[in-house]
N, C-alpha and C positions, 0 to 999 in steps of 0.2 A: 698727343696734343699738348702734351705740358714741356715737351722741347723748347729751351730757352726761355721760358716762363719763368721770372724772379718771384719768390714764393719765401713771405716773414713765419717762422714757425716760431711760434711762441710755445714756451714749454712751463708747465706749474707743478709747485709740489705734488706729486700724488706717485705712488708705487706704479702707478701706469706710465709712467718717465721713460723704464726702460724700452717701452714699445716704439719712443719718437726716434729713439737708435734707429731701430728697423725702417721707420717711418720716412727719417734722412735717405738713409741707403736706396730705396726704393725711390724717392722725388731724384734721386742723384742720377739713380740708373735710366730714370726716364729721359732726364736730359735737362731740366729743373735745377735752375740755381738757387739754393738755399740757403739764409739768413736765421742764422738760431739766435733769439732772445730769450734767453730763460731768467729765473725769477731766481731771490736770493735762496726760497724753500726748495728750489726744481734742482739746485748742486748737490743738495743734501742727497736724492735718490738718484743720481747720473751726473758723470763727472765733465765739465767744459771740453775736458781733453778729448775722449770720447765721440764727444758732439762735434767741433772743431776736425777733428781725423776727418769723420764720415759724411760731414759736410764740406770741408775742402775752403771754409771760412773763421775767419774768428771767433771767437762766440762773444753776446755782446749782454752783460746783464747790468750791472751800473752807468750812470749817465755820461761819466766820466770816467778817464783810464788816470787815479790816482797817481799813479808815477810819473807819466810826464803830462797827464793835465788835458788829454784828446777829448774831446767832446764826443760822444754817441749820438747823433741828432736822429730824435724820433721823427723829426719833421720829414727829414731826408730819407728816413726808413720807409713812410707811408708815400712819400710822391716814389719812391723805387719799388716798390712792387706790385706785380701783376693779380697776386693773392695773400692774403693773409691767414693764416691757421694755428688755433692754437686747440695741442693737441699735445700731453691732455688739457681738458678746462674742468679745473675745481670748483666744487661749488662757491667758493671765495669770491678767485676772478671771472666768475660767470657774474657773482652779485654785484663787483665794483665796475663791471665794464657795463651793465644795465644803468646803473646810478650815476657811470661820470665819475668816479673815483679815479685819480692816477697819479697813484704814489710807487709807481715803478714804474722803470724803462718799456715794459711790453703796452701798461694801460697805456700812458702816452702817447706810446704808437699805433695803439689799436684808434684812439682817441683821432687822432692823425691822419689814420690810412682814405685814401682815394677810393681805393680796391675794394672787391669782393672779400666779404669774408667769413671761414668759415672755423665751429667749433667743434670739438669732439668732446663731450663731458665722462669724465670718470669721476664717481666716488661710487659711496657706500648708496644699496638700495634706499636705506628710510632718508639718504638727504637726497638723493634725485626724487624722488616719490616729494618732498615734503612741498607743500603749498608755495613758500615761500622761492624754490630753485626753479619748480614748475612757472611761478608768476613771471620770474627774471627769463628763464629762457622762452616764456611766450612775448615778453617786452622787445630782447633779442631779434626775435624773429619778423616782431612787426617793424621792427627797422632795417631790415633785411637782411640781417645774418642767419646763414644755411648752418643746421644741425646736423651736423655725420651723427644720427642717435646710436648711445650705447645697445651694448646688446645685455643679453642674460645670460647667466652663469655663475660659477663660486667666484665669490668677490674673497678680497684682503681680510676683510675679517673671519672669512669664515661663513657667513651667510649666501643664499644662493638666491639674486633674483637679479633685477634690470640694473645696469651703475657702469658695467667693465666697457673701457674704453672700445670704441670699434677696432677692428682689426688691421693693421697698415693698408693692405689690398685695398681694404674697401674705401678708406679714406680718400685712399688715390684715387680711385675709380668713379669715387664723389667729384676729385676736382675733375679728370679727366672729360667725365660727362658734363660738366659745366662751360669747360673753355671749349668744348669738341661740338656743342648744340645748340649754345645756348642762345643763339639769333637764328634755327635754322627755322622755326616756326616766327619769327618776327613778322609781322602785317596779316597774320591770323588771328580770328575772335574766335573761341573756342566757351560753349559751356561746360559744365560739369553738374552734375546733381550728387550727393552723396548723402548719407546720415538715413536715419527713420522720420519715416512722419508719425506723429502722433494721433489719434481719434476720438476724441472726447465723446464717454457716456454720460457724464455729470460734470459738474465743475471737480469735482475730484478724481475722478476713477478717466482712466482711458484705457486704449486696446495700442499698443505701440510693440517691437521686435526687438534684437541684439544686437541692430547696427549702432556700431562706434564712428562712424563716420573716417575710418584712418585710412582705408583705401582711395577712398575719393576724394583725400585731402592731399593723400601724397599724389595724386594723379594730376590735380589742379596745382602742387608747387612745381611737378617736373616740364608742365607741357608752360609755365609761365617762364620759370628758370631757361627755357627753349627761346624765351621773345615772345610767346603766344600774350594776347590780352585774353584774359582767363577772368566769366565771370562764375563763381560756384554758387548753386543752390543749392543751400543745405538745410536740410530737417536739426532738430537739435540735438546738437556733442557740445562736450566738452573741450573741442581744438579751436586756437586761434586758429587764424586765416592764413595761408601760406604767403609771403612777402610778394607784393606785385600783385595778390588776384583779388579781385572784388564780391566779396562776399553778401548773397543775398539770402537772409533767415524766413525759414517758413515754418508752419507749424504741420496742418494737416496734409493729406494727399489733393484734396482740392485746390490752399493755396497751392503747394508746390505745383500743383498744374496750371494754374496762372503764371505762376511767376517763370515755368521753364517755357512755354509759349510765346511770351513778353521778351524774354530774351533771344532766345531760338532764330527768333525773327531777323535779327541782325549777325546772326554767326555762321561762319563756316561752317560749325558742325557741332556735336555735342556728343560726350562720353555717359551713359546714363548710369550711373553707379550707386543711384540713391534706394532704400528698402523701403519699396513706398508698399503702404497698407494695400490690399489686393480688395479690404474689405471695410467699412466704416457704420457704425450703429447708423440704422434708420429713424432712430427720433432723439435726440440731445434732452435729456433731463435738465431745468434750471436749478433744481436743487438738488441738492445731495441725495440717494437713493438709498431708503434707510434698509440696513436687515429686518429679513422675515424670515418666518422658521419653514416657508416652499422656498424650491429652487425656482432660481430667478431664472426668465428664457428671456436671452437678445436676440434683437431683430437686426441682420444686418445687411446689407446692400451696396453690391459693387461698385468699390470708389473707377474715376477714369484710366483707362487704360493709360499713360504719357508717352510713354515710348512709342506706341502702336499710336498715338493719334500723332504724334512727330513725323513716323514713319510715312503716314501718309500723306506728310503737307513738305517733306526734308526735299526731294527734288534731286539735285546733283551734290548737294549737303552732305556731308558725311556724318553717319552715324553709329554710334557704338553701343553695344547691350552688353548687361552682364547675367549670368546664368546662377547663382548657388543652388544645387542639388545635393540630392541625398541615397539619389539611383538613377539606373539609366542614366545617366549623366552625359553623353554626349548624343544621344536622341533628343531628348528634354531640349539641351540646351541648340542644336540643329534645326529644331521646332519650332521656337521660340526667334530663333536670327530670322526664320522665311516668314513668317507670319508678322512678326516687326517691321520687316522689310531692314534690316541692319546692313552694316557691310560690315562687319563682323562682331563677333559676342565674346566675351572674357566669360571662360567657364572654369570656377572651382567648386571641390566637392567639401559636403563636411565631411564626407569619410574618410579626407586624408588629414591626418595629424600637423596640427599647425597652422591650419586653412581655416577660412571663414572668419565668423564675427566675435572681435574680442581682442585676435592675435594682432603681432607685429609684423607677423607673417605673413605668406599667402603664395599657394600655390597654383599656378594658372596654366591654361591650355587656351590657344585662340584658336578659333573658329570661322574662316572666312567664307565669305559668299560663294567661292567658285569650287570650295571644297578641301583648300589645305586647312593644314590641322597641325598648330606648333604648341607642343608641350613645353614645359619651365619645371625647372629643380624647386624643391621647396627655399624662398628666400627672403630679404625683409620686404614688407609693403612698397616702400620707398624705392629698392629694387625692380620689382613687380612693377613697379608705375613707370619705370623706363621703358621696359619691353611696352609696355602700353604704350609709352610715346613713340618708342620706336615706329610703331606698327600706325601711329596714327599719323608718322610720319611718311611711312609708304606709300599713303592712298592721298596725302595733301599735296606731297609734292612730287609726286609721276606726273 
């Protein structure tokens, strides 16, 4: 899908430079005309020549070609391309393209661009981790710029955790899936539910689970990224909202069972991804529940089933369950799709490494009504949440 697609690669300082080598070669081989912009620090780690060879273009880093006085127009950069990518993004120009900064050729043109656009961030673990990078690329994103997220591994310094740039493949395969889908759900409402609910025993203390909410967040950017209007009901995390979907907050199992009802009502169909409490304290204390030297006994009583009362009101709707198991894992999760009444269920186990709540990860088997049964490699979330569109693709639009 990226045949003939004009694509701005913005390149920044960072030792992950020499990956946009590989990065060119790979957009070139697909059939992707490419425009390298790189920055004055991005020569320092990979030479114009290089870049220029393998992209079959000039490379363009000052505003002007000092010798005989050309103009670079950034304007003409952003009405030319079909996508924008800059890869890698240092925590720098991640901060000055959040803020509007553009004291070089690429901000400019990012400032400029028409197009989608997407980022790959590399640096060190404590600066992707740090409040401040995290702040910028949630700002990013609420503006609709798509994160290719790093992955984990031994970084530059020697340290080993989240920063190193994604891998060329997957890059590509970020845009590929973007120009390849990304209207094929357009004039579909779709919900999503993901995150934990929380269940107050006092104003202090509650009974709440492990979910992070990042499965059901990347599920609600890919099926939006699709053209879906995507609304998510989510328990609370810590994620912004994926660019395009409409984020609805809830706290307990009971709101959320309002609030996915309320929407339901209008949509196609709904993917249920949320860790809703199965259980909620039978009386809420007003005030704080002091220590005593007995053991305290909760009383507690079964929050609503959602899925299963969905199930029974969904009709010709399409509906999806998710399964997390810890045994029997495709009995459970087989159990669970006929008694929902689902037209099929995302089942991962915690028993495989990588999986479940926490990770970037996740490894999935789908489960469908009539009895196929397609397993998936351990991959990132975001991944994961394609085959899910995939598959929610197959029962929308047959």
């Amino acid at each position: 899908m990226l045949k003939g697609k004009k694509i701005v690669l913005g390149v920044t300082g960072s030792i992950a430079a020499y990956k946009a080598a590989i990065l060119v070669r790979s957009l070139v081989r697909e059939g992707a005309e490419v425009q390298v912009v790189m920055t004055a620090l991005a020569r320092q780690f990979i030479t114009p020549l290089t870049m220029a060879t393998l992209s079959r273009r000039p490379i363009l880093v000052e505003f002007f070609d000092p010798e005989n006085g050309q103009w670079n127009s950034h304007v003409s950069l952003g009405e030319w391309a079909d996508a924008m990518l800059v890869a890698p993004a240092t925590a720098n120009t991640l901060a000055k393209m959040a803020t509007g900064v553009a004291d070089n050729l690429l901000l400019t043109t990012y400032l400029s661009a028409r197009c989608p656009v997407f980022v790959a961030p590399a640096m060190d673990l404590d600066m992707y981790a740090h409040t401040a990078t995290q702040q910028n690329l949630g700002l990013l994103r609420s503006r609709g710029v798509q994160v290719v997220e790093p992955g984990e591994g031994e970084l530059a310094s020697g340290l080993t955790g989240k920063g190193r740039m994604a891998e060329p493949d997957e890059i590509v395969s970020a845009l590929d899936r973007f120009f390849c889908k990304r209207r094929s759900l357009a004039g579909r409402r779709l919900m999503v539910t993901a995150g934990p609910t929380v269940e107050p025993i006092d104003p202090v203390r509650y009974i709440s689970n492990h979910s992070t909410g990042k499965m059901g967040y990347a599920i609600a950017g890919e099926l939006a990224a699709r053209g879906a209007e995507v609304v998510l009901v989510s328990g609370p995390t810590a994620l912004d909202a994926p660019a395009g979907v409409r984020r609805v907050d809830v706290g307990t199992a009971a709101a959320m069972c309002e609030a996915a009802q309320r929407e339901f009502a209008s949509c196609d169909g709904a993917v249920m991804c949320a860790a809703v409490a199965d259980y909620t304290p039978a009386e809420v204390s007003g005030v704080k529940v002091k220590k005593g030297g007995e053991a305290w006994r909760l009383e507690l009583k079964p929050t609503e089933d959602i899925a299963a009362l969905l199930g029974r009101q969904k009709g010709d709707r399409l509906l999806v369950g998710f399964a997390l198991e810890t045994n029997d894992e495709q009995a459970h999760a087989g159990d669970k799709l006929r008694r929902k009444n689902f037209d099929f269920i995302v089942l991962n186990s915690l028993r495989d490494a990588g999986a479940g709540f926490g990770h970037d990860t996740n490894k999935i088997s789908i489960l469908h009504r009539d009895g196929r049964v397609a397993g998936y490699a351990l991959k990132s979330k975001r991944e994961a949440a394609a085959d899910i569109a995939d598959a929610v693709e197959g029962y929308l639009l047959k």
